[in-house]
C-alpha positions as CSV (number, residue, x, y, z in Angstrom):
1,X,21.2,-143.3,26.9
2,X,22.0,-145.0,30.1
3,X,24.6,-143.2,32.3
4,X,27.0,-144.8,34.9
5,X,30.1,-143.6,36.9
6,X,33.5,-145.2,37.2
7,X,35.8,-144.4,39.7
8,X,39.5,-144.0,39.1
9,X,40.6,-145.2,41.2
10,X,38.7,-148.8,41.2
11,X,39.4,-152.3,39.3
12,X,43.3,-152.4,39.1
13,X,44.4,-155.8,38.8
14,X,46.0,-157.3,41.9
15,X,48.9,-159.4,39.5
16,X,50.3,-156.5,37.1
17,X,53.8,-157.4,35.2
18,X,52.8,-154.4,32.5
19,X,51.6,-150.9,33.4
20,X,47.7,-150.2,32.9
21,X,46.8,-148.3,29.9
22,X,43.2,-147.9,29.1
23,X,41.4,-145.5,26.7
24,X,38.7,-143.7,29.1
25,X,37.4,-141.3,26.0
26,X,38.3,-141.2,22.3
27,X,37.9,-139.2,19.2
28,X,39.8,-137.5,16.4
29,X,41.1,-135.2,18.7
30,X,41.5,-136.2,22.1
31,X,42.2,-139.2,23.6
32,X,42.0,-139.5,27.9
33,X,44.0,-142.7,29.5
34,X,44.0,-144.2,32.7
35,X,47.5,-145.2,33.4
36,X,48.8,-147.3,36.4
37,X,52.1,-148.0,37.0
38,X,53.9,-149.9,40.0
39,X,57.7,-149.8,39.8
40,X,57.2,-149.2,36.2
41,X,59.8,-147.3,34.8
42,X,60.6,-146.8,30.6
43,X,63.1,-149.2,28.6
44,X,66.6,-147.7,28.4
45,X,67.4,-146.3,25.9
46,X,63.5,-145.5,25.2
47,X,61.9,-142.5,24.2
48,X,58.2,-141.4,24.2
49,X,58.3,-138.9,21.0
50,X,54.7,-138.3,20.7
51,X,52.5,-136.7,17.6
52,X,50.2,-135.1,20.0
53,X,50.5,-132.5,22.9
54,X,50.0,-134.3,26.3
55,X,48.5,-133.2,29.6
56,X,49.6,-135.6,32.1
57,X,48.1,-135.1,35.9
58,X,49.7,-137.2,38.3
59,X,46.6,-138.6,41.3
60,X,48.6,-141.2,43.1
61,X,51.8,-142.3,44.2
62,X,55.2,-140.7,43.1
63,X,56.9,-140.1,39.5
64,X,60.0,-139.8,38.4
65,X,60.4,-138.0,34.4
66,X,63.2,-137.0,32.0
67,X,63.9,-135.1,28.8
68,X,65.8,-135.3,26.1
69,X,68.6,-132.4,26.4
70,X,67.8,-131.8,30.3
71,X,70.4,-133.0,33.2
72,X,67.3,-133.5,35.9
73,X,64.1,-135.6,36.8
74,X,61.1,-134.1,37.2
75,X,59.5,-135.5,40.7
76,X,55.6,-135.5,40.4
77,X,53.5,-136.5,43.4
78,X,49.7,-136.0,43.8
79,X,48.4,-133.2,42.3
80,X,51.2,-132.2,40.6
81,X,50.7,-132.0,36.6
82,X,52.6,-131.1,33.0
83,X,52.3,-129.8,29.6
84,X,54.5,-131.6,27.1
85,X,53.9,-130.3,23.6
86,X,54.6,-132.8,20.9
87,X,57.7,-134.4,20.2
88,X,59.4,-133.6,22.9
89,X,61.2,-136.7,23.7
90,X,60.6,-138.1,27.2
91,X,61.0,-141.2,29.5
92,X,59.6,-142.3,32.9
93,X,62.6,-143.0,34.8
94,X,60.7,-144.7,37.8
95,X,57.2,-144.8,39.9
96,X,56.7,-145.6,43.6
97,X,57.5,-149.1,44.0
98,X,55.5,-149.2,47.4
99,X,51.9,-148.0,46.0
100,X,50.4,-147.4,42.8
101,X,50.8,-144.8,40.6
102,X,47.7,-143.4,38.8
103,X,48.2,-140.8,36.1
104,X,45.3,-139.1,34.1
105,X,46.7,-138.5,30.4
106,X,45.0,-136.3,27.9
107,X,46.3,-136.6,24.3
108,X,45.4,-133.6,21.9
């Protein structure tokens, strides 16, 4: 089996009109995404209502999230991480329009 690292923080498309998703890892389980966002924010009106509890560790630029039946935004910056158990209705009201948000989302 031949064995290579990634990195992160490496090959994010210059030109990016959609945020970045991509599956890092993957089974019945669990499933680990690489998300980048830059100005990204969620459709109004839309909410993430998720069949799977999701880890979400924030490792780059600045956050903005809501829920459902809560009057505040969560700010995340580096470092800063969450638990949000499943089906708990959320939204990302905005990312850091100046640099790139990386988030590091586990799905189980």
């Amino acid at each position: 089996m031949k064995m290579s690292s990634k990195n992160i923080f490496e090959d994010i498309p210059v030109n990016m009109t959609e945020e970045l998703v991509e599956i890092i890892s993957e089974t019945d389980s669990i499933k680990i995404e690489r998300i980048v966002s830059r100005a990204h924010s969620s459709p109004p009106d839309f909410w993430y209502d998720q069949e799977k509890n999701e880890y979400v560790i924030l490792l780059k630029g600045k956050a903005g999230l809501a829920f459902e039946n809560r009057d505040d935004v969560i700010v995340m910056g580096p470092g800063d991480y969450l638990e949000i158990p499943a089906h708990v209705r959320h939204r990302v009201e905005w990312t850091d329009p100046e640099e790139d948000t990386i988030w590091l989302a586990i799905y189980y």
